[in-house]
VEXKETOR-516878 format. One line per 10 residues: number of its first residue (from 1); their letters; for each residue x, y, z of N, C-alpha, C. Coordinates in steps of 0.001 Angstrom, whole numbers, plus 500000, padded with zeros to 6 digits. Layout:
<rs>
NUM) A) X Y Z X Y Z X Y Z | ...
</rs>
This chain:
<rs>
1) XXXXXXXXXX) 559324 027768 575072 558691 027723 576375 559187 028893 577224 | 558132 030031 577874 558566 030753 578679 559382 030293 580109 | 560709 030598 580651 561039 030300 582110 560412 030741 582992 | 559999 030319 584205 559614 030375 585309 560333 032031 585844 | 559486 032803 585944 559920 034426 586570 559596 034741 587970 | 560167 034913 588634 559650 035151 590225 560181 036541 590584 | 559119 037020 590934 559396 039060 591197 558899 039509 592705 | 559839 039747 593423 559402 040725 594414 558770 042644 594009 | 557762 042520 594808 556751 043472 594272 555871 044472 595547 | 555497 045651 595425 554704 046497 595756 553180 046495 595501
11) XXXXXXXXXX) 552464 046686 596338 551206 046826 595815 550349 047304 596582 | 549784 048636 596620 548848 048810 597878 549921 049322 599244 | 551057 049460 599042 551879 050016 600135 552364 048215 600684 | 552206 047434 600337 552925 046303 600969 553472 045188 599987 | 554417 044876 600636 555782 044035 599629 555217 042380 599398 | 555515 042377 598227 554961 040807 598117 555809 039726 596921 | 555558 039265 596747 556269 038053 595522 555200 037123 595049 | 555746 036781 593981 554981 036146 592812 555885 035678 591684 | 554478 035307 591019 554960 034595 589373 554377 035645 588431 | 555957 036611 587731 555213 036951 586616 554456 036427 585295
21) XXXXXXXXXX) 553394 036988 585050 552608 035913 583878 552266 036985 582679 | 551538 036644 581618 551993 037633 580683 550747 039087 581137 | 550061 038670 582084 549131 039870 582278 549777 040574 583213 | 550616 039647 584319 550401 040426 585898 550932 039888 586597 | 551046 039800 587540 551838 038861 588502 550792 037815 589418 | 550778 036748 589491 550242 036108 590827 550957 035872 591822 | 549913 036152 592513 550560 036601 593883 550512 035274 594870 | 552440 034491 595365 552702 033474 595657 553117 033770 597427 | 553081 035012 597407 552799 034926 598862 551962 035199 599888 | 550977 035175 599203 549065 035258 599671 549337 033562 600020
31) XXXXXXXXXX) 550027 032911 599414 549888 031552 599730 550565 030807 600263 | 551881 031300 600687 553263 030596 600716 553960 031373 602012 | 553281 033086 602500 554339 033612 603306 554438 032920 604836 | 553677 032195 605062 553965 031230 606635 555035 030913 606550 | 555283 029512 605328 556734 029075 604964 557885 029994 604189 | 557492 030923 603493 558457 031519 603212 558146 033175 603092 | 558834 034144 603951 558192 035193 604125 558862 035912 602735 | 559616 035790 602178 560094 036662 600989 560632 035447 599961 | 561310 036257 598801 562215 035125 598103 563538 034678 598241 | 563868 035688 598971 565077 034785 600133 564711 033263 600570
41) XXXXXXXXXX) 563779 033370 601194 563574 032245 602126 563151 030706 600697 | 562449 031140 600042 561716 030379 599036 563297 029753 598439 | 564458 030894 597693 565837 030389 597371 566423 029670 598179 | 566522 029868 599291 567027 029102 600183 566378 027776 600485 | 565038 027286 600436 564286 026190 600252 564661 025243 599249 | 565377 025849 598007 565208 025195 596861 564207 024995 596174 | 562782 026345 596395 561378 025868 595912 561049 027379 594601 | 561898 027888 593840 561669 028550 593372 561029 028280 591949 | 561619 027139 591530 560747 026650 590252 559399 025954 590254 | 558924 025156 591688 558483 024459 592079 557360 025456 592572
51) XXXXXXXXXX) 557373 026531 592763 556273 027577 593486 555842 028602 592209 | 557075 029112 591075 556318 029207 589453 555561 028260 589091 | 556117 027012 588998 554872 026193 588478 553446 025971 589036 | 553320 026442 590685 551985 026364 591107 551671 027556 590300 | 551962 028509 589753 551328 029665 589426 551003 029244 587918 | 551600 028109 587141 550913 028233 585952 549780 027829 585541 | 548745 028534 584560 547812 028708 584367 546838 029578 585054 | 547051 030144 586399 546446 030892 587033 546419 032454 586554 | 545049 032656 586769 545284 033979 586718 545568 035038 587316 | 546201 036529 587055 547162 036997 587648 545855 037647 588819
61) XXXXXXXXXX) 546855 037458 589872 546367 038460 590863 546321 040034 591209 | 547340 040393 590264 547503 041748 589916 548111 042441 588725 | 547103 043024 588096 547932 043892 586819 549162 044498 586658 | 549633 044464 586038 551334 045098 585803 551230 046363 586138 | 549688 046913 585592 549925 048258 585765 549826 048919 587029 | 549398 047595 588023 549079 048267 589585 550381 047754 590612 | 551091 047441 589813 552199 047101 590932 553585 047924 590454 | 554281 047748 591484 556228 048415 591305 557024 047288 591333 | 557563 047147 590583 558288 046038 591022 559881 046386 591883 | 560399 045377 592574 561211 045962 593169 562263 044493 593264
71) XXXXXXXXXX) 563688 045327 593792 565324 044341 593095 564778 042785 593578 | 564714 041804 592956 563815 040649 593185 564376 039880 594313 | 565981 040322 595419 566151 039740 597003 566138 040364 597581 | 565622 040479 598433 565267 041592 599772 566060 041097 600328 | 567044 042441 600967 568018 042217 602048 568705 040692 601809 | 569891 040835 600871 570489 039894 600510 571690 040205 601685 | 572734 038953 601416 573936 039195 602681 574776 040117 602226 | 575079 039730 601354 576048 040412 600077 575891 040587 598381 | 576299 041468 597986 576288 041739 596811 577699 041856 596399 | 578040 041024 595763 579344 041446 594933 579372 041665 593741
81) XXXXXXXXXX) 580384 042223 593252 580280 043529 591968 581827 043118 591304 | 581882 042627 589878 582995 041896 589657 583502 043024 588405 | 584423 043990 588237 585004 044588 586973 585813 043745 586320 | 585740 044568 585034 586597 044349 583788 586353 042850 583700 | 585578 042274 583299 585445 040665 583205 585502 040121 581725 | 585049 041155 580353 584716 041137 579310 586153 041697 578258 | 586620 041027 577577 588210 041362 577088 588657 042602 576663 | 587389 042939 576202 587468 044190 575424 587564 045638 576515 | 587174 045150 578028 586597 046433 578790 588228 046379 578919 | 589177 045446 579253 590903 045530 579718 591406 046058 578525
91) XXXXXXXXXX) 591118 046460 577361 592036 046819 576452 591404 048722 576770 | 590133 048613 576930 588933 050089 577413 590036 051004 578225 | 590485 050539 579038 591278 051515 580206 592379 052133 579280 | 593439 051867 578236 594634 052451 577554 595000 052661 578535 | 595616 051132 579386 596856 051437 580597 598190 050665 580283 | 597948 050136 578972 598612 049577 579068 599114 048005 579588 | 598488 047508 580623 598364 046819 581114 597811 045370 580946 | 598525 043982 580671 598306 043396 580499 596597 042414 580860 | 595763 041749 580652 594745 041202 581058 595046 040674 582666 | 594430 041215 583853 594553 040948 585382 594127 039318 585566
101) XXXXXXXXXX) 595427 039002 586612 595634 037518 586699 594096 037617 587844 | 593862 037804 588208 592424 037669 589422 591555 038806 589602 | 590293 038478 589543 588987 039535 589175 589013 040778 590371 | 588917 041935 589774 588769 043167 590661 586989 042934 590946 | 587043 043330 592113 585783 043361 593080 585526 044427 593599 | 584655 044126 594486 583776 045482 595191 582513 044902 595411 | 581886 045876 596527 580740 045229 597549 579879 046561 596984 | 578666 046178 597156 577666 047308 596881 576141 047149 597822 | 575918 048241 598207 574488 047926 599794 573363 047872 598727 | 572634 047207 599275 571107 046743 598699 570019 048223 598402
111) XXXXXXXXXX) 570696 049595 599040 569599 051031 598986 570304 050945 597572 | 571427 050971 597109 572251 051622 596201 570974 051067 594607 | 570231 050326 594671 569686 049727 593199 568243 049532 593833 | 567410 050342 592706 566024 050358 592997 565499 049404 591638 | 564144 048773 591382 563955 047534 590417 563382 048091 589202 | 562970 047131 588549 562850 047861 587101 561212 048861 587295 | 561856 049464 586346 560756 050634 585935 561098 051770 587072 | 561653 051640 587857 561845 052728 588935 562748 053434 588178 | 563102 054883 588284 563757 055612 587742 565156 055463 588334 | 566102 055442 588060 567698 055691 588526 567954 057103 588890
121) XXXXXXXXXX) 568681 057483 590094 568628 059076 590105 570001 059807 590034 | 570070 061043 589693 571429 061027 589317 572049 061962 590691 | 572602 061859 591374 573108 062502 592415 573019 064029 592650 | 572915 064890 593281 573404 066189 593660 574664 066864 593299 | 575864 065636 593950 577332 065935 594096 578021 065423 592885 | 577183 064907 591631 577813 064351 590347 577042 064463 589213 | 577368 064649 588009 576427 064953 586674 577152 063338 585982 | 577770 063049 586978 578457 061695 585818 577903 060283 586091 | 576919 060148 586024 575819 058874 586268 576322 058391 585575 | 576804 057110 584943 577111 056317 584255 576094 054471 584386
131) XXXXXXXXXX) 575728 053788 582852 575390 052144 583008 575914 051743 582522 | 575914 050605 583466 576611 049495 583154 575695 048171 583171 | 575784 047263 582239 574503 046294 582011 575450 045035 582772 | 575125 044320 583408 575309 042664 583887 574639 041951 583836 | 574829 040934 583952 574173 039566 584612 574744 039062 585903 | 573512 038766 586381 573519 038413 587718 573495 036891 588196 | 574166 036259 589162 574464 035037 589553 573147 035430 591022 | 572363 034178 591092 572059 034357 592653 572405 033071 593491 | 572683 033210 594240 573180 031789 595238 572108 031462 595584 | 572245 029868 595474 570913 029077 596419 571434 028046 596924
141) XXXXXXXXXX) 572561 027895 597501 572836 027086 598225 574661 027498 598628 | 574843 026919 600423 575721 027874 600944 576859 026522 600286 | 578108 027729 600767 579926 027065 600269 580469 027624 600581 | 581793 026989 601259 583065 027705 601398 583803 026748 600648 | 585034 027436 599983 586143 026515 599236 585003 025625 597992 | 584178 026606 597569 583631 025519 596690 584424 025505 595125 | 584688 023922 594463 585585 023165 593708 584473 024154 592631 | 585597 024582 591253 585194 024754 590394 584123 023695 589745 | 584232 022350 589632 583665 021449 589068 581985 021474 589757 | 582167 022309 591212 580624 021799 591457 579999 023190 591890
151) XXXXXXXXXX) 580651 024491 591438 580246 025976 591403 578902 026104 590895 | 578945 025507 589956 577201 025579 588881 576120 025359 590079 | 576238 024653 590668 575197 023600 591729 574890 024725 592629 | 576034 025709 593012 575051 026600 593932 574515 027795 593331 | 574118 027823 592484 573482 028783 591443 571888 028823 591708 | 571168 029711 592173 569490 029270 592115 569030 030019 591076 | 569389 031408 590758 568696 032175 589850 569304 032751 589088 | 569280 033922 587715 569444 034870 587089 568521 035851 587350 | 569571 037264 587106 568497 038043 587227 569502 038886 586211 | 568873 040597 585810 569768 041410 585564 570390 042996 586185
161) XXXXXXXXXX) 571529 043312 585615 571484 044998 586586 572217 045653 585717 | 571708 046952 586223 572588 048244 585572 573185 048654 586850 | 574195 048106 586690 575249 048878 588012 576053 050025 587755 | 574582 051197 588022 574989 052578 587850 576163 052559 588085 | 576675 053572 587888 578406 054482 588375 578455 055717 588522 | 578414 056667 589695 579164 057995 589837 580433 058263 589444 | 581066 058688 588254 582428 058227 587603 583356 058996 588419 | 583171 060422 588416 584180 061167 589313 584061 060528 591060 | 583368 060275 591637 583490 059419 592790 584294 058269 593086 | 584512 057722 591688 585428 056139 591854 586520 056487 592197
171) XXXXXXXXXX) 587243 057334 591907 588960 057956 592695 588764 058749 593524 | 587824 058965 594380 588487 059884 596109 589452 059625 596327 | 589551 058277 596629 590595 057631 597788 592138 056792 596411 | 592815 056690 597031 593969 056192 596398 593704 054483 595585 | 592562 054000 596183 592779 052865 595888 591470 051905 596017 | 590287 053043 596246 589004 052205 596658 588001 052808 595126 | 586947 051967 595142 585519 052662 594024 584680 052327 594999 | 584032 052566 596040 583458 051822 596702 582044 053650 597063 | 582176 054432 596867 581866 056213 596835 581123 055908 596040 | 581472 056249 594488 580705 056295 593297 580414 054582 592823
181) XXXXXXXXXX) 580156 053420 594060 579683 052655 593440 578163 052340 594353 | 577954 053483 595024 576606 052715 596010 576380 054614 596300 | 575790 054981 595595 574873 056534 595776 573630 055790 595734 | 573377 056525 596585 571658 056002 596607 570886 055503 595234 | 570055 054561 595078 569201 054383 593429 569994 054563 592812 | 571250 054597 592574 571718 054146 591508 572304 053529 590534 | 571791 052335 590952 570997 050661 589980 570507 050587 590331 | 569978 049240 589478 569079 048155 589423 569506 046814 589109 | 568068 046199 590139 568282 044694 589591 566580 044839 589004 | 566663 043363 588309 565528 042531 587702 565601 042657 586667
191) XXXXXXXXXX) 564031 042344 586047 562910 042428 586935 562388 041544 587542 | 563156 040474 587486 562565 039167 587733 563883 037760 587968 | 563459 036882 588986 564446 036263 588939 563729 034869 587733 | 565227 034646 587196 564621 033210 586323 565594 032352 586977 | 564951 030621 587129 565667 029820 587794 566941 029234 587206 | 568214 028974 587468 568849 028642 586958 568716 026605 586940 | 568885 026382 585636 568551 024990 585239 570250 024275 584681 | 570526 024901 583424 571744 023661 583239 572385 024654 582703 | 574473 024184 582357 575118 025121 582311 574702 025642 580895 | 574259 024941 580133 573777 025506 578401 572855 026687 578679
201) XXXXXXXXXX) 572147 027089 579809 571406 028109 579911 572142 029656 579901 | 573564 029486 580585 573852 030694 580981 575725 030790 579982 | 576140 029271 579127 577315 029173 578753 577424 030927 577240 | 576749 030996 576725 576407 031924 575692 575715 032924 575529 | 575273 033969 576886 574239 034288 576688 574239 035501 576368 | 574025 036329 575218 573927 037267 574539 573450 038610 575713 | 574194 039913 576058 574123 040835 576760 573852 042045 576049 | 573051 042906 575879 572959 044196 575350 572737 045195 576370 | 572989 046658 576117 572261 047674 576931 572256 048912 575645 | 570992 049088 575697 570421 050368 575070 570222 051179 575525
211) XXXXXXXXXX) 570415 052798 575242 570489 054080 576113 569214 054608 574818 | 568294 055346 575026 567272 055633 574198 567110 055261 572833 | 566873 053432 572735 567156 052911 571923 568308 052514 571203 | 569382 053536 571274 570972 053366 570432 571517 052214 571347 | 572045 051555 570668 573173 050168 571064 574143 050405 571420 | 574501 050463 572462 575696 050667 573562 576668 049784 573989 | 575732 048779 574335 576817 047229 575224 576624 046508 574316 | 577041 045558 573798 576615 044396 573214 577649 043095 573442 | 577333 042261 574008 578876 041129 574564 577967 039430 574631 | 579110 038599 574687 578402 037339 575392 578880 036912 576458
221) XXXXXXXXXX) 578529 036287 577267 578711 035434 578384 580469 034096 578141 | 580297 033816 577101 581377 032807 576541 582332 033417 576513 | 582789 034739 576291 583400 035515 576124 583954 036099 577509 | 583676 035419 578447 584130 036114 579987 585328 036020 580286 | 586143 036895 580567 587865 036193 581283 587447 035667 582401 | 586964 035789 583654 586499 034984 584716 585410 034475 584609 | 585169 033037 583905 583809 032544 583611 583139 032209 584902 | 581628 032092 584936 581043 031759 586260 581631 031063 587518 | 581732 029942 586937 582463 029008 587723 583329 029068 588178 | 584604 030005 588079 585787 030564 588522 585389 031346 589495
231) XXXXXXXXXX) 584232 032018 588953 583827 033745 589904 583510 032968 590785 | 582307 031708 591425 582315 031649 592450 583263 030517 593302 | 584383 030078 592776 585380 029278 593392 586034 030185 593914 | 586482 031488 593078 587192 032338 594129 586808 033403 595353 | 585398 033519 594833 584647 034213 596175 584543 033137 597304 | 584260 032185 597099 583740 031495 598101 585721 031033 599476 | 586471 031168 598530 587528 031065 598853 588106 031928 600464 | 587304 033266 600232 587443 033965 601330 586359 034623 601978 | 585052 034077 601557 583616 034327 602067 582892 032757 601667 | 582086 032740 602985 580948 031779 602939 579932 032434 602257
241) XXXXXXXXXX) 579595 031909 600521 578227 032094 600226 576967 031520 600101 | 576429 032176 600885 574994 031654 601115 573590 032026 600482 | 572088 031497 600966 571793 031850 599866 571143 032794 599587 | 570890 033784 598599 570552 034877 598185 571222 036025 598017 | 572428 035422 597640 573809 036026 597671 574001 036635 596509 | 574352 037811 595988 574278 038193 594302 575717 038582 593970 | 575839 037946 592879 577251 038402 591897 576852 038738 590864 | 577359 040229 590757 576832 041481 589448 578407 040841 589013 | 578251 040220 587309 579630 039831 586620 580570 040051 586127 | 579946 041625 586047 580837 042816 585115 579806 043031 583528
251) XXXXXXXXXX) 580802 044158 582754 580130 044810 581944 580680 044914 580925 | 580130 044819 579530 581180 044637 578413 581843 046255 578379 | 582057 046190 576701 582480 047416 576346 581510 048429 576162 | 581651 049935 576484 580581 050888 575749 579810 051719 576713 | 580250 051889 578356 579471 052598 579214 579805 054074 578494 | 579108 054856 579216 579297 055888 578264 580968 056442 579001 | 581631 056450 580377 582481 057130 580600 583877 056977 579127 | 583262 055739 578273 584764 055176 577853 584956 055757 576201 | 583195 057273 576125 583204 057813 574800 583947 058908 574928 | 584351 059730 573973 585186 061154 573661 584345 062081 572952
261) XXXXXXXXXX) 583362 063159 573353 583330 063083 574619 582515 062093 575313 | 582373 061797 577222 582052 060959 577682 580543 061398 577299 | 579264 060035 577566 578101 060184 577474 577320 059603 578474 | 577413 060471 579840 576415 060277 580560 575022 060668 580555 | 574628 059905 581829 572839 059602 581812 572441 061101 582059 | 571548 061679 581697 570979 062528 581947 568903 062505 581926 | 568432 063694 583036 566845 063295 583468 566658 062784 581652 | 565224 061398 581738 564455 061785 580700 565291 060309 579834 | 566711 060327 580016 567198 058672 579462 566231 057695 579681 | 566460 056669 578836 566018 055478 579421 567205 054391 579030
271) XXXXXXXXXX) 566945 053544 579711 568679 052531 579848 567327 051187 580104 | 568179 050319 578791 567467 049438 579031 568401 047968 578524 | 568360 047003 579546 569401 045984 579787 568725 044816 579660 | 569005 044060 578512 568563 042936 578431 569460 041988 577500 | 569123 040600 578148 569697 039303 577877 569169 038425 577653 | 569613 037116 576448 568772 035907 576374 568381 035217 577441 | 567003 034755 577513 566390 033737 578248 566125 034310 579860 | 566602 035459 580035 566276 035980 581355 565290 037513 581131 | 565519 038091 580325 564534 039265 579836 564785 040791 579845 | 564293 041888 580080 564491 043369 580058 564767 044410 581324
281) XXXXXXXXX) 565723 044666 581953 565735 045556 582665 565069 047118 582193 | 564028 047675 582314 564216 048903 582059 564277 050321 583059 | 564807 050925 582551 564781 052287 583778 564982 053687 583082 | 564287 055067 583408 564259 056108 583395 565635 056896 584370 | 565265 058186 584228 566306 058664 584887 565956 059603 585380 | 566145 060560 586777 565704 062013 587387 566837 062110 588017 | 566625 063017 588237 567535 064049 589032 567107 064036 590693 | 568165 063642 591603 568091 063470 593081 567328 065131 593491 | 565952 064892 593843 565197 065789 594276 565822 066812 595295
</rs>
């Protein structure tokens, strides 16, 4: 059975949301934007599976080929960005350094990731574009101090991202990545959010990223040192999350900074990120005009 896909979208110069279907998208806010003007508002309702299913069987309101799709929350509160989460990326660094007792973070602005099929661009001031493939947590319901045991519950969606990297940018400063982690476009989310249902959906879920076809990332979800449920007991610990809130989870092994020599993105790549039961990120690459 296909999951329920919900995509914020372009069309005609104006922003819209829907149910992707295998032609096209129908378009759910020709019908729905009184009560809910984006998919913010719809996550925050708790009506995201419930507004796919009005869309099934219908036919699409617009061809794939006439729309853009774009990162599937508009103007979320926060985005958090979780490193080294995957065992293999802590052995990646040769620091020596034992596996970190609590997850390294970082915040990233909503310009920084354009949606699938949009090209990623590679900066002016850097040739070292770097992907990184995740999975994405979306909040649908708010917490502070929320108990590991009931973390799952504020979960509304999946989605996916390539949380580009400017590599020489991550050390300006003595002690921040926060430079080379938000250059303009460079990530992505989507293409689509899928609803999150039970923990068997997201306990195993197989991660790849392909750079012009060659196999790059390959990891699972089971395999996390900070499994979901941890990630958001300890965010919520010193932030209220609310909903439409995104946690990028981290990235296995295999971005290109961690080859000899390194193998960054260059115009004309394509980087393409995909995972069980949630689907394909894809993206091109240019050069910042």
């Amino acid at each position: 059975m296909t999951l329920p896909r919900l995509a914020t979208y372009s069309v005609e110069g104006a922003t819209r949301y829907g149910a992707a279907v295998d032609r096209g998208v129908v378009d759910l806010s020709a019908r729905h934007a009184k009560d809910f003007p984006t998919l913010r508002e719809v996550i925050a309702a708790g009506k995201l599976t419930s507004l796919a299913e009005e869309a099934a069987g219908r036919s699409p309101d617009h061809p794939l080929r006439e729309i853009t799709f774009l990162p599937p929350v508009p103007a979320p509160e926060k985005i958090i960005c979780i490193g080294v989460n995957y065992p293999d990326r802590n052995a990646e660094y040769k620091d020596g350094q034992d596996a970190p007792k609590y997850p390294s973070m970082f915040m990233r602005s909503p310009r920084s990731f354009v949606g699938h099929g949009t090209p990623l661009v590679r900066p002016r001031a850097s040739a070292q574009l770097d992907y990184e493939g995740e999975i994405v947590l979306v909040i649908g319901k708010e917490g502070r101090h929320i108990a590991e045991s009931a973390a799952l519950d504020h979960i509304a969606a999946l989605t996916l991202c390539n949380e580009g990297s400017v590599r020489d940018w991550l050390r300006h400063a003595k002690f921040n990545v926060t430079q080379g982690k938000n250059f303009d476009s460079s990530g992505s989310l989507g293409p689509w959010l899928v609803p999150y249902t039970t923990e068997s959906q997201i306990a195993d879920i197989r991660l790849t990223t392909h750079v012009n076809g060659e196999l790059r990332q390959d990891d699972r979800t089971s395999r996390l040192m900070f499994p979901f449920r941890y990630l958001i007991n300890y965010i919520s610990t010193f932030a209220t999350l609310v909903p439409g809130d995104i946690i990028v989870t981290g990235t296995p092994t295999g971005a290109g900074a961690r080859f000899d020599p390194p193998r960054y993105l260059r115009p004309g790549d394509i980087v393409e990120v995909e995972a069980e039961g949630i689907g394909l990120l894809r993206n091109g690459v240019v050069d910042e005009a």
